[in-house]
N, C-alpha and C positions, 0 to 999 in steps of 0.2 A: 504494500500500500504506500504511496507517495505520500508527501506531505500535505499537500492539496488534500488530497481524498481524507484523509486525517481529519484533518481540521474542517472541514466542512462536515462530517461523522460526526466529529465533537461537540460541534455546536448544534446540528440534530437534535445530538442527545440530549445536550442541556436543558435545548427549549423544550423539545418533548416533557421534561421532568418537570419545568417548572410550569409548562400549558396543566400538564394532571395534579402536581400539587394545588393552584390556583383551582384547578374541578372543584375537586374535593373539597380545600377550606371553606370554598366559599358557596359550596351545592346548598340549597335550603333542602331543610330535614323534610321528608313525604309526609303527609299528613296519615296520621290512624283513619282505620277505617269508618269510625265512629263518629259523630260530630257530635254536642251538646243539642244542639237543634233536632237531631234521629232522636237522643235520647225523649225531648221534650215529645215529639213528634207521638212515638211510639207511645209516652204515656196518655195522651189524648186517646187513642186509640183501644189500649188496654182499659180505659173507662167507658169505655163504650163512644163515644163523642162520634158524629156523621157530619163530613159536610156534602149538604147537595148545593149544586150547583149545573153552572152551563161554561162551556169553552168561550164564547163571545160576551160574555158579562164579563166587564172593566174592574168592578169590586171582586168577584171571582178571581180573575189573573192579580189582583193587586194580592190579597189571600192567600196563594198559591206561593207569590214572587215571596212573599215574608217566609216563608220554610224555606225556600230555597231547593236545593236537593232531598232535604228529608219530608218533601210530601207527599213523598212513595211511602210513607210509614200512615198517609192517612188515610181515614175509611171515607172513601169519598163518591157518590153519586151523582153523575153527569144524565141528571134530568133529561133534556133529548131524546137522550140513549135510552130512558129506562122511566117512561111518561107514566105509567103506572106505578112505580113504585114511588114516583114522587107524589103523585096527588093520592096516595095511602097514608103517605105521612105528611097530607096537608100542606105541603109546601104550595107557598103563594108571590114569593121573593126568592132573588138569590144575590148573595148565597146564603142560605140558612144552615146553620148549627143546631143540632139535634141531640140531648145528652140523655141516657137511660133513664135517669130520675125526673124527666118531664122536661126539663131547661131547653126552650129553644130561646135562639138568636141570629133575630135576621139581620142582614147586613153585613158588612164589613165589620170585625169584630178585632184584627190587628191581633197579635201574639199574646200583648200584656193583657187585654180582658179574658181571651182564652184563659191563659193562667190561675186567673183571677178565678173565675168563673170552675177552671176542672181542679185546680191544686197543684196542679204537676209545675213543677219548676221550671223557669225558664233560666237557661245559661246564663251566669255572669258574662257582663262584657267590656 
């Protein structure tokens, strides 16, 4: 190997090392699979808690947007889809909340009355 070829290998190497140390220190950690919000999420759901709703209601999508990704933990019925089982359980607005012990709540209800209203905690933040 020449000296050329050397020292161009060298320097390769160096940057290589310090491109993946730089990775490393500075990767942000993955997040757990779990969020606070799943957690909140899923106790709504273990109390029985329903939201019905429709795809094209604004307060629905606004509802929705506040869980975020954990409202695949909610029990949710998309009226449209399923006109009888909403006018079973009288729904006349959406979105309505519907809790086993009688509790509804129509409207836009935001996370903190949730809370309020089922017990379950919502995440420090």
């Amino acid at each position: 190997m020449n000296k050329k070829s050397f020292i161009f290998t060298a320097i390769f190497l160096v940057l290589a090392v310090i491109i993946a140390a730089w990775f490393f220190i500075f990767k942000k950690p993955e997040k757990s699979g779990v969020s606070q919000l799943d957690v909140f999420a899923q106790c709504l759901s273990e109390k029985g808690a329903e939201m019905y709703g429709a795809d094209w209601c604004p307060y629905c999508q606004n509802e929705k947007k506040a869980f975020g990704d954990a409202f695949r933990f909610i029990s949710y019925i998309e009226c449209p889809d399923n006109p009888k089982q909403c006018l079973a359980a009288g729904i006349t607005g959406y979105p309505t909340w519907l809790f086993p012990d009688g509790k509804r709540f129509e409207g836009e209800q935001g996370l903190q009355n949730l809370s309020k209203e089922s017990g379950c905690s919502l995440p420090e933040q």
